[in-house]
C-alpha positions in Angstrom: 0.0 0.0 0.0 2.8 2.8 0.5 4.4 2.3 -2.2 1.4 2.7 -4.2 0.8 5.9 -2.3 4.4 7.0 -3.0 4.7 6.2 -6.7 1.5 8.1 -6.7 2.6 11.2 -5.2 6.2 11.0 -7.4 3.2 10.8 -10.6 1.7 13.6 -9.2 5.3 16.2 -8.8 6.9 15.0 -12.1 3.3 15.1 -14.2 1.2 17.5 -12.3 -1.4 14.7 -11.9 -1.0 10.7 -10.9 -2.7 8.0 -12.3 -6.1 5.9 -10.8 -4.4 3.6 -8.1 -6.7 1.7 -5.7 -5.6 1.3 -2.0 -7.4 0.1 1.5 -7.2 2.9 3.8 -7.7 2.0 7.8 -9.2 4.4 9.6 -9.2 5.1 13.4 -11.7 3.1 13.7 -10.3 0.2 12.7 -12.9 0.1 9.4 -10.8 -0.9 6.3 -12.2 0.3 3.1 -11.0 0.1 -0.5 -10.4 3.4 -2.3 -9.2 4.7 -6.0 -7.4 8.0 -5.5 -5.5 10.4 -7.5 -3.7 13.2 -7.0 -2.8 16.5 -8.3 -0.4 19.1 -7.7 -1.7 22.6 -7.0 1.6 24.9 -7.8 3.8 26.3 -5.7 4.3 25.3 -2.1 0.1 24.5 -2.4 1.3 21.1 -2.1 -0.6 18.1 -3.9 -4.6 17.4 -3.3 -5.9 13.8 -3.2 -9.0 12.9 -4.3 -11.1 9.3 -3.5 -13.8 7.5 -4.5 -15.3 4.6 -2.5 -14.6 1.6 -3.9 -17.1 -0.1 -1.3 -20.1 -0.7 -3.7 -18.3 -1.5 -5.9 -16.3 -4.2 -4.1 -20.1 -5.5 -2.7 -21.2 -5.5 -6.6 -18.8 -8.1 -7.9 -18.8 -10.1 -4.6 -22.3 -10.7 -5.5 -21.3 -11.2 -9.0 -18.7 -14.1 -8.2 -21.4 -15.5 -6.0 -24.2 -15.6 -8.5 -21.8 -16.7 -11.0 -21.0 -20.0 -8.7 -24.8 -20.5 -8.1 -24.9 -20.5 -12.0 -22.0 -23.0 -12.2 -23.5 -25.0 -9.4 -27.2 -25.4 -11.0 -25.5 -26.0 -14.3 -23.5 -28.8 -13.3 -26.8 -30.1 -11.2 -28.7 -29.9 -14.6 -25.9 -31.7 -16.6 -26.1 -34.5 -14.1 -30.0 -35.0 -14.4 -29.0 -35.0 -18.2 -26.6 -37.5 -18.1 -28.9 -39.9 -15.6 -32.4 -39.7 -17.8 -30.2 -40.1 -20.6 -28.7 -43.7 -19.0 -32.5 -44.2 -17.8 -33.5 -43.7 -21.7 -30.8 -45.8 -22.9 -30.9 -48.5 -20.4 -34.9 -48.9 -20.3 -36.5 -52.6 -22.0 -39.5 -50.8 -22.7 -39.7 -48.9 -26.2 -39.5 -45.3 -26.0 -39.9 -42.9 -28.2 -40.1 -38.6 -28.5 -42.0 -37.5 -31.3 -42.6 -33.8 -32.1 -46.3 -32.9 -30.9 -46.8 -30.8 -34.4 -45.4 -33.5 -37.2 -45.6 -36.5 -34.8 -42.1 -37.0 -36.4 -39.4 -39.0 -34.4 -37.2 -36.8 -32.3 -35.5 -39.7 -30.4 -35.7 -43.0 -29.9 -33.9 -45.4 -27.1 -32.3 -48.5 -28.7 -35.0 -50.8 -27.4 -37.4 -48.5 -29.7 -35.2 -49.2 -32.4 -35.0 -53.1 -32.5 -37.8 -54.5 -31.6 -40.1 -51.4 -33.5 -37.1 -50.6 -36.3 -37.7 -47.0 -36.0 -34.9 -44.5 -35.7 -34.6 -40.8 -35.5 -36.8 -38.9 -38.7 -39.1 -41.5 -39.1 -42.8 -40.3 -39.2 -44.4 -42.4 -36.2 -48.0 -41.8 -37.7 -46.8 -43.6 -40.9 -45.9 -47.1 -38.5 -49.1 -47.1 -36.9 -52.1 -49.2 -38.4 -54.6 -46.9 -40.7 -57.7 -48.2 -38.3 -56.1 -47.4 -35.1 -54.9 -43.3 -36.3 -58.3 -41.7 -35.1 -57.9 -43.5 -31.5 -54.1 -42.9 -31.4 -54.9 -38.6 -32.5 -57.8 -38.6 -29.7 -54.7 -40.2 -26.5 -52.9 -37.3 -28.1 -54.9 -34.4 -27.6 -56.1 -35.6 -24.5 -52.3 -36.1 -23.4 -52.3 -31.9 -24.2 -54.6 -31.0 -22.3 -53.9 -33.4 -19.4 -49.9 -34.1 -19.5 -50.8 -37.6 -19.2 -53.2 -40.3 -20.3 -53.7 -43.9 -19.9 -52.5 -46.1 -22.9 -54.4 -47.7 -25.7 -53.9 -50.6 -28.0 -52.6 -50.1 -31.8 -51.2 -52.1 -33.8 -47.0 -50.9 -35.2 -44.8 -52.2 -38.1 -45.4 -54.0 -41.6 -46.4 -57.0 -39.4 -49.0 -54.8 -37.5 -48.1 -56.3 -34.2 -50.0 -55.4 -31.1 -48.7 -52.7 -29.0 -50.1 -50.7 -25.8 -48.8 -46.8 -26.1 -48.9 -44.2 -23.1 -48.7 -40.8 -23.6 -47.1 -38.1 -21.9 -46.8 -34.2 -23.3 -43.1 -32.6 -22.4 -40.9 -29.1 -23.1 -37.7 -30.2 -25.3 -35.6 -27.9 -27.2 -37.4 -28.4 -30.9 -40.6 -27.5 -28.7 -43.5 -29.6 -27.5 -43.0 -33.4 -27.8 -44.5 -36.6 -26.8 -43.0 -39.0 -24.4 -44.5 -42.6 -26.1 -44.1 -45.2 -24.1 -44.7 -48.8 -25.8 -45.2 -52.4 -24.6 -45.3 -55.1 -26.6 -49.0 -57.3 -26.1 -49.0 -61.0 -25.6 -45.8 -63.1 -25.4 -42.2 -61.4 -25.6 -40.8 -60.5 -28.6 -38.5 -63.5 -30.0 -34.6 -62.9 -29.7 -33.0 -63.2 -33.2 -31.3 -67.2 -33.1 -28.2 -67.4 -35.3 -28.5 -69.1 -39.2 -27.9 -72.5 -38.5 -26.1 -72.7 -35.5 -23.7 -70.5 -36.4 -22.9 -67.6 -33.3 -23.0 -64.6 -36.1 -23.2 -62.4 -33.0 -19.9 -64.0 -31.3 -17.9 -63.8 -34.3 -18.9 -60.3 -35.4 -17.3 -59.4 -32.3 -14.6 -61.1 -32.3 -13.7 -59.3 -35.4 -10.4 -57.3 -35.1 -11.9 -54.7 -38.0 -15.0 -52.8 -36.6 -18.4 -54.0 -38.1 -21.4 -52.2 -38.6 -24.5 -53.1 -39.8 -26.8 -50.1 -40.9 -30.2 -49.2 -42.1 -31.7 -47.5 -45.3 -31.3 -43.8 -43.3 -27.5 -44.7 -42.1 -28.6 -45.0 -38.4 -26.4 -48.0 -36.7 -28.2 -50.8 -35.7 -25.6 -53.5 -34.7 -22.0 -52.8 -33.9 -19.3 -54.9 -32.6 -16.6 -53.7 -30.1 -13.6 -53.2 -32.0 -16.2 -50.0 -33.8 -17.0 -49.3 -29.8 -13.5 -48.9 -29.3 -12.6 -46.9 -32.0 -15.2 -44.3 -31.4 -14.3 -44.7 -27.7 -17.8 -45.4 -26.3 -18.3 -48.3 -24.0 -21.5 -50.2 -24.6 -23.6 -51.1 -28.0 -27.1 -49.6 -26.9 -25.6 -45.8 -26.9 -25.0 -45.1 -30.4 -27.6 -47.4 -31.1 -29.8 -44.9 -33.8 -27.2 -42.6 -34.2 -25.7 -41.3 -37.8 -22.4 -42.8 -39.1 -21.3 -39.4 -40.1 -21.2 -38.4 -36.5 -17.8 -39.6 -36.6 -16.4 -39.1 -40.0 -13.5 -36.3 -40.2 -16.2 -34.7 -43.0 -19.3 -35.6 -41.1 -21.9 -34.2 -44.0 -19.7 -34.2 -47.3 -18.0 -37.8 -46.5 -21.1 -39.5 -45.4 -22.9 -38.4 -48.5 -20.4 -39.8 -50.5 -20.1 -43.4 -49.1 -23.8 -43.1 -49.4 -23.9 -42.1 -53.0 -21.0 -44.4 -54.1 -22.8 -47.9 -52.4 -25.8 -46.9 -54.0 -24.7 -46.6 -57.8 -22.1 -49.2 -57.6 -23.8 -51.5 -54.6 -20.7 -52.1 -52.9 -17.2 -50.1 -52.2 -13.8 -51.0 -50.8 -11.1 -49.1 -49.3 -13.2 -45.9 -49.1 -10.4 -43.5 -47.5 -11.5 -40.9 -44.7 -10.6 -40.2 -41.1 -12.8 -41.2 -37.8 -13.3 -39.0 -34.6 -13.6 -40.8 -31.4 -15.9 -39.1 -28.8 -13.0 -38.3 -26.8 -11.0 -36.7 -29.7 -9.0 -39.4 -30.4 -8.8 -39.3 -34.5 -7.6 -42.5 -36.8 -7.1 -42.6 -40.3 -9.9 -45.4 -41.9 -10.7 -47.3 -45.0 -14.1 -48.4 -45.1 -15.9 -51.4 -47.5 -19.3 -51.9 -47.3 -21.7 -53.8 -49.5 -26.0 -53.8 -49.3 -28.7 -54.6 -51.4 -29.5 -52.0 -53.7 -32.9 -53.8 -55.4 -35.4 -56.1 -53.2 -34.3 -58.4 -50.4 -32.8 -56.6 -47.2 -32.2 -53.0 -47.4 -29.6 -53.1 -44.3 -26.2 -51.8 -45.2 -23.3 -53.8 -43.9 -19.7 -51.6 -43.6 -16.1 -53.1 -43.1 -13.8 -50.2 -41.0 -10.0 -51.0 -40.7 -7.7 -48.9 -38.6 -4.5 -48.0 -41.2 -3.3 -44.9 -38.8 -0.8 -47.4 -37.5 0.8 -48.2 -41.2 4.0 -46.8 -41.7 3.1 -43.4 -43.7 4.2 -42.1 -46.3 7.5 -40.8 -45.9 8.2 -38.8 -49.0 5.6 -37.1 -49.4 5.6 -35.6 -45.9 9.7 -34.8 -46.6 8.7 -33.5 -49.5 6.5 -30.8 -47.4 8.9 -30.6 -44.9 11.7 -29.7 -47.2 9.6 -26.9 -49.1 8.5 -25.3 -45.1 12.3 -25.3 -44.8 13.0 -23.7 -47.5 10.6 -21.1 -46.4 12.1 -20.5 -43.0 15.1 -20.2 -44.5 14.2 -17.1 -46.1 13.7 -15.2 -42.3 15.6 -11.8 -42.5 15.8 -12.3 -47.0 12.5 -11.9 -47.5 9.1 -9.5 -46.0 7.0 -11.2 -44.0 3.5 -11.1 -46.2 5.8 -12.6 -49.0 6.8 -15.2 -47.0 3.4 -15.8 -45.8 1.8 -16.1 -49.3 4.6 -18.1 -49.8 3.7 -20.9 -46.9 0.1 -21.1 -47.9 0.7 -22.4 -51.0 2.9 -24.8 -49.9 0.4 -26.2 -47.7 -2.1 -25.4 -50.1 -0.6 -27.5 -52.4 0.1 -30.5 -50.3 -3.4 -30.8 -49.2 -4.6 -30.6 -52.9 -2.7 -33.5 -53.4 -3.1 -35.3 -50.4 -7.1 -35.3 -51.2 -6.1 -36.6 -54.6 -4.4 -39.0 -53.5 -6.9 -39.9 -50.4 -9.8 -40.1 -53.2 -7.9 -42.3 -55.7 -7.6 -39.2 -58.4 -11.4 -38.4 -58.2 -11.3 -34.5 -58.6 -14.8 -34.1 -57.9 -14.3 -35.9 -54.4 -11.5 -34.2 -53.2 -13.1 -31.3 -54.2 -16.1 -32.2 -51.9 -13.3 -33.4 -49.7 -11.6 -29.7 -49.2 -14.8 -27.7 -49.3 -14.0 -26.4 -52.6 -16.0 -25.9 -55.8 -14.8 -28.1 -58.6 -14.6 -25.3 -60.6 -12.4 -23.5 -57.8 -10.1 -26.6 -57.5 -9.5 -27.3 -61.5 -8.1 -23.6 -61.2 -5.7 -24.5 -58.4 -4.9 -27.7 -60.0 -4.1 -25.7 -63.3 -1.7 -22.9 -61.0 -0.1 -25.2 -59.6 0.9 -27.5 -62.3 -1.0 -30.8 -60.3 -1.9 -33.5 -63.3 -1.0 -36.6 -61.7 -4.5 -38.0 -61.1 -4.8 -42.2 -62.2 -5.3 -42.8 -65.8 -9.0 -43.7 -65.4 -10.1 -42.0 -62.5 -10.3 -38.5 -63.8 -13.4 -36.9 -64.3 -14.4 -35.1 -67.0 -14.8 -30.8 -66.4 -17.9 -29.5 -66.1 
């Protein structure tokens, strides 16, 4: 605190006036009390003036602030545990459940006991599942569920075999709006537990399987995986990512998933599709994915291949071959300005990660372009600056 108070009052002689500087004063009364002074000199042997401001409100003002900040903290992290155990409830739960938006009755969300014994993922319409007789009764539970919150279930029949199921009803607040909690149980005796094709244990060996396996449906939601996929998405049990998107974990989640998708359907199958994965906990790996499915009649599931080649040896020249042209740059330090230098690194990097999706897309410039975010029309022009021609006889695609 003094020297505060005497660099202030130096300020004050050499400048005329001092800066702000906050300081407790004690008074005789023992009351401390912070205070922002500054002083000024008056001329002459006037001496200098200091003036104060209380600092007390202030001080009380962002007390309070830290404290309601922590209560903010504290209710958040109270929140994000009731999250995370109606989530596990959800997940965890033998009985069908599903949330469907109140307006479209379209599926929101659906646990993975929803999605194998009804089929029904995330997007579906639940209205279109339901038997044609059984709409009116199932439209009257839901308005009454409005008006009430909750009503006791009926019996409609679900699912191209029109099986009988009893549905409850519950109205909820959820972020796309109002939704309905469905809550389904099968009638009669238990659904049967798939048996494996003569004897053979499909199940045991899938996951015995040092490649991850998936098997998916028509919309890409994952309806069977084995561990060594758990693993390298690092999520610990099946029913989790039960329903979810396989382009949730794709380095590209929108443009590479569309493009898997587009490939298996014109050609029916594809192999060594390169791309990288993104584990939930950030860990990344790069993949090749195969995958094969029925493209006219018979089952419209989608089985997909995904081997782990981050652990190959890579490819040495071509990261020298950056390396070397970086050096080359840094080299420069002290020869060259800055913004030439600069200019001089992005291409560089532009131009290895031209090729690199080249080369990651087997030559296919309309992929790589999708691949980098660019327009094809944009990448022919880089591909023409910078000389780059060395796509696979066969796999170029025509301009335009």
């Amino acid at each position: 605190g003094s020297d505060r108070v005497r660099r202030m009052l130096d300020d004050a002689r050499r400048n005329g006036v001092s800066a702000f500087r906050q300081v407790t004063q004690r008074f005789p009364s023992g009351l401390e009390m912070p205070v922002e002074y500054t002083t000024v000199r008056l001329g002459g042997a006037a001496g200098l003036l200091a003036v104060g401001k209380n600092l007390q409100a202030v001080a009380e003002l962002q007390s309070r602030l830290i404290a309601a900040q922590q209560a903010r903290e504290q209710d958040y992290w109270k929140l994000r545990e009731i999250e995370t155990r109606s989530r596990l409830l959800f997940d965890a739960s033998s009985e069908a459940v599903l949330l469907v938006r109140a307006d479209t009755l379209r599926i929101v969300e659906a646990n993975p006991a929803a999605i194998r014994a009804l089929g029904m993922a995330p997007g579906w319409e639940f209205l279109r599942e339901v038997a044609p007789r059984d709409h009116d009764a199932l439209q009257n539970m839901l308005q009454r569920a409005r008006k009430h919150g909750r009503v006791p279930g009926i019996l409609i029949h679900v699912g191209a075999d029109q099986a009988p199921w009893v549905v409850r009803a519950s109205m909820m607040t959820a972020e796309p709006g109002l939704v309905f909690l469905l809550q389904l149980g099968h009638v009669g005796s238990p659904l049967p537990a798939p048996t494996p094709a003569n004897g053979i244990p499909l199940d045991e060996l899938m996951d015995r399987l040092p490649d991850a396996f998936l098997v998916l449906d028509p919309q890409g939601c994952i309806r069977r995986a084995n561990q060594a996929f758990l693993n390298l998405v690092q999520v610990t049990t099946e029913s989790s990512i039960i329903g979810e998107r396989l382009g949730r974990w794709l380095s590209q989640p929108g443009a590479a998933a569309s493009m898997l998708f587009a490939q298996l359907q014109q050609h029916g199958s594809i192999r060594l599709y390169a791309t990288q994965l993104t584990g939930d906990l950030g860990a990344e790996a790069e993949v090749e994915i195969s995958a094969a499915g029925v493209t006219e009649g018979g089952s419209p599931f989608i089985a997909i291949v995904i081997r782990d080649v981050s652990r190959r040896l890579p490819m040495h020249d071509v990261q020298d071959r950056l390396r070397a042209a970086l050096s080359a740059v840094a080299e420069r330090i002290g020869k060259t300005p800055l913004p030439v230098m600069v200019r001089d690194t992005a291409e560089v990097v532009e131009r290895h990660c031209i090729e690199t999706a080249l080369r990651l897309t087997h030559g296919k410039r309309t992929a790589a372009a999708e691949l980098l975010g660019l327009s094809r029309q944009s990448l022919y022009a880089k591909l023409e600056r910078y000389g780059i021609d060395d796509a696979p006889e066969g796999a170029r695609e025509a301009i335009g």
